[in-house]
N, C-alpha and C positions, 0 to 999 in steps of 0.2 A: 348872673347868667353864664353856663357853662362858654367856655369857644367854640366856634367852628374847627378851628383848624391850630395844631399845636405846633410849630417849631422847633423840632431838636435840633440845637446846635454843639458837638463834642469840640472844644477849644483847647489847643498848646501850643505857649508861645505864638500867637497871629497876632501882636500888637498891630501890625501895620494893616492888618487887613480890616480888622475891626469895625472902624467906623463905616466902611464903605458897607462893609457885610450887615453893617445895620439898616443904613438909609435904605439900600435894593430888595431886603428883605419886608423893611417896613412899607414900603412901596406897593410892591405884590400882595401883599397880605393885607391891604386896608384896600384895594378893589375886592377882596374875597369876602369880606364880612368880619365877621368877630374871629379874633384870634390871640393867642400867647404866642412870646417868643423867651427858649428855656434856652439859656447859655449853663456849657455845663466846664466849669474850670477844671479842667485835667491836671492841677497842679503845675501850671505855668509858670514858670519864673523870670519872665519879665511884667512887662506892664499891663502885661492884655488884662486881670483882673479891676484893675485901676481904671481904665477905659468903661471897661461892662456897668461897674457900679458908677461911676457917672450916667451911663445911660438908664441903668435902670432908675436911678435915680429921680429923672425927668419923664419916663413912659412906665407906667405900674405894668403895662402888658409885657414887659419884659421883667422874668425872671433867672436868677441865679441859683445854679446848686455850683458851690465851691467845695471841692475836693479838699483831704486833708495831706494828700500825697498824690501824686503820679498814678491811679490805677489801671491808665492803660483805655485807648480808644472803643474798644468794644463794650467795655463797663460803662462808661460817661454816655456810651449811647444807651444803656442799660439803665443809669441814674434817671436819666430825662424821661424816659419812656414809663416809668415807676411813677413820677410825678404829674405826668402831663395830666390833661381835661378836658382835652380836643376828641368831637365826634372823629376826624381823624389827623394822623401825627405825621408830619413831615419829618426826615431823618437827612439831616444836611451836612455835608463837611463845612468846616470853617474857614477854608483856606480860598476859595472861589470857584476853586474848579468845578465843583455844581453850582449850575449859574440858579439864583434865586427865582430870575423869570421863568422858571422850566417848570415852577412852581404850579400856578394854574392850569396848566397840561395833565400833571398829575390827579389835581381834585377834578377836573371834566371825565378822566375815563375813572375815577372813583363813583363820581355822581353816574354815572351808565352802570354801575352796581357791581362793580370790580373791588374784594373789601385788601389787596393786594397788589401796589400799582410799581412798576419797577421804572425807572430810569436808565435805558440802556445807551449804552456809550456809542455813539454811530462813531464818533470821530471824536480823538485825545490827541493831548499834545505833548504826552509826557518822550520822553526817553524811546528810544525805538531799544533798550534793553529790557524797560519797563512794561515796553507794548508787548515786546517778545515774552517775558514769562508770564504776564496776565493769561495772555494769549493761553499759554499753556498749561498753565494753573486751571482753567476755568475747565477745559476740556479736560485734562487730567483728571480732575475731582468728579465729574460728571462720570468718569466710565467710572471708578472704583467706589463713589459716595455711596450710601443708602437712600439717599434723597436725590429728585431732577432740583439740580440749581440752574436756574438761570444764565446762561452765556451773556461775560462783559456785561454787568454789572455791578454796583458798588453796592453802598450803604444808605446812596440815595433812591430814597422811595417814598410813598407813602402805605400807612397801616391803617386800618378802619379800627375802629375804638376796640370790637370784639377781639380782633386779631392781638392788641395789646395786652386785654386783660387775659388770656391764652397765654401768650409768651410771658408775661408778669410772673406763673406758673411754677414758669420752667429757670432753676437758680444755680444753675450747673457753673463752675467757678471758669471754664475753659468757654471763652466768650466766642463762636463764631456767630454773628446776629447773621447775614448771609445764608447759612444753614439753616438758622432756627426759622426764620421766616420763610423758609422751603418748607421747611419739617412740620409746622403746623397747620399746614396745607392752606385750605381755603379759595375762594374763585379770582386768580391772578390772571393781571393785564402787565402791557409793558408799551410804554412812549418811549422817542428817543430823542437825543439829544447830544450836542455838540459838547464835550469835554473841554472846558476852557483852560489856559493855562494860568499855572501860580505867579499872581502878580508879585509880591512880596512877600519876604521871610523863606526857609529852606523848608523841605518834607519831612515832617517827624516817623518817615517811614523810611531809614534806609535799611540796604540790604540784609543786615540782621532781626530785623523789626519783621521783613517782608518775610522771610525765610520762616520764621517763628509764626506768622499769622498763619502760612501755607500749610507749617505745620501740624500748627493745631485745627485751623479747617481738615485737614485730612483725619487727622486721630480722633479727632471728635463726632465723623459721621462717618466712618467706615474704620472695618478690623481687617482691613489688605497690608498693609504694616505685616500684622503677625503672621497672615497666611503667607505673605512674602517671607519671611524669618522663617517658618515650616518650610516652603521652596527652596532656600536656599541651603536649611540642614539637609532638606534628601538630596539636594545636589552634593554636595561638600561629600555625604556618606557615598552616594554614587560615586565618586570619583575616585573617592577610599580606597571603595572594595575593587573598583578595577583595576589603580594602579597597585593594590597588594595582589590580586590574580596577576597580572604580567610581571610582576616582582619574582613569583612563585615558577612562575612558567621558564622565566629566565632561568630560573635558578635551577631546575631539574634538567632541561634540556637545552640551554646553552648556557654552563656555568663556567665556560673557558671566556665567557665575552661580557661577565657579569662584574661591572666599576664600584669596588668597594669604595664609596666617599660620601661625606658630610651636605653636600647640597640637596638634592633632593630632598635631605631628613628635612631641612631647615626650610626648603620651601614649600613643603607639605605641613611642615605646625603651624609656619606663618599664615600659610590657607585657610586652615580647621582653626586657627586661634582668632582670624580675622573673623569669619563666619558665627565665631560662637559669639563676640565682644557685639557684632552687631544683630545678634539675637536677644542677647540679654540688655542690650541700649533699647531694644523697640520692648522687650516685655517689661522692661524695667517704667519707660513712660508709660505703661498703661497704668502699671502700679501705683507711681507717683500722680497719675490723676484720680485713681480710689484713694491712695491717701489725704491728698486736697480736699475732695471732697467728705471726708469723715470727719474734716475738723470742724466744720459747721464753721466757717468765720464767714464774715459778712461780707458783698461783692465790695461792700466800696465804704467809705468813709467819711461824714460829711464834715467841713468847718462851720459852714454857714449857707444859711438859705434865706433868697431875698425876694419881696415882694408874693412870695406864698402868705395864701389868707391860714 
């Protein structure tokens, strides 16, 4: 018999969180009915693998997809979603901050026929630097996206079975799940909930991590990048041709007050050299994501999978 309800859990480095994150989970989900729980080994290098296959070990409803390297949070939620067999799929971080009791919230306004159910953040406890650019991420992306995303929101949600085999689809190597699951529309709801804070171990997200997800959620659903690179060459050209007109103007009728010197050359190439380097940085990333995607390699790469029949 298929599950009710599937469990994605994307895991790095949470040894410490682990067991708890199993008991709370198992908990919730055996009031709900029949269910899976998918740990997905993001290529962990401590013992969190070592912990899961003890569990699994003892409860067959937990399974493993173990990574053969690091491919990155948005894939591992990609891996679990590809395997699952839940009418529908809960998508959870690992670390606690999506509390597991929020669980049942989600399936209530899925059961009122919602096949999109989001998890919105009323209150978090991270960083008030972290609160600050979410903050600003969310709205940011919302004016220049192609898609309405969601304000404060994460990765926790639930997905109705159809909504997965839809996004199963879509194999774009540039993972933002938060878009995809805008982008294939369908009838969304949203609960909210208390953002708990990381009990144990660090965020496998710091600020270069964060900056790169921003990133690629931007280039992946909107081409304001380039049209910003278009604005910024007719500015740059605008400013050109004015300061060459007042260059000229000087020069025929006040050439007695006209400063033969090297500054200005130098900070006019600096301008039009800066301008051109960060036109060709944003067309160069689009390129480099047609090239990724021409190689046809696969999202992810498996070691080992456990307790799939």
């Amino acid at each position: 018999m298929k599950p009710l309800i599937s469990l994605v859990l994307p895991i790095f480095n949470e040894e410490g969180n682990i067991g708890e994150l199993y008991d709370r989970s198992k908990k919730t989900l055996e009031s709900l009915g029949s269910h899976e729980i998918i740990f997905i080994n993001d290529g962990s290098r401590d013992r969190t693998l070592e912990k899961i296959l003890k569990i699994a070990d003892k409860d067959k409803n937990v399974k493993i997809i173990d990574f053969s390297r690091n491919f990155g949070h948005q894939t591992a939620i990609t891996a679990g979603m590809d395997n699952s067999q839940g009418e529908a799929v809960v998508i959870m971080d690992g670390d606690l901050q999506d509390t597991p009791e929020t669980i049942p919230e989600l399936v209530k306004k899925w059961k009122e026929g919602y096949e999109v159910v989001y998890a919105k953040r009323r209150t978090r406890k991270d960083s008030l630097f972290k609160r600050a650019t979410a903050y600003a991420f969310y709205r940011i992306i919302k004016k220049i996206a192609n898609i309405d995303i969601t304000e404060d929101t994460g990765d926790f949600c639930l997905l109705d079975k159809k909504v997965i085999t839809t996004i199963k689809k879509v194999r774009e190597h540039s993972r933002f799940m938060r878009g995809l699951t805008s982008w294939v529309g369908f009838k969304k709801g949203v609960i909210l909930f208390d953002r708990a804070e990381r009990k144990k171990g660090s965020t496998s997200y710091p600020l270069r991590k964060m900056l790169k997800f921003a990133y690629d959620g931007i280039t992946s659903f909107s081409y304001f990048p380039l049209k910003m690179a278009t604005y910024l060459g007719t500015l740059s050209a605008f400013i050109g041709f004015m300061w060459g007109a007042y260059a000229i103007y000087q020069k025929i009728y006040h050439p007695e007050t006209t400063v033969q010197g090297w500054a200005t050359v130098v900070v006019a190439i600096f301008f039009l050299g800066g301008i051109q380097l960060i036109v060709l940085g944003i067309i160069g990333e689009y390129i480099g994501r047609i090239y990724t995607e021409t190689q046809n390699r696969p999202l992810y790469v498996i070691r080992q999978k456990i307790n799939f029949d």
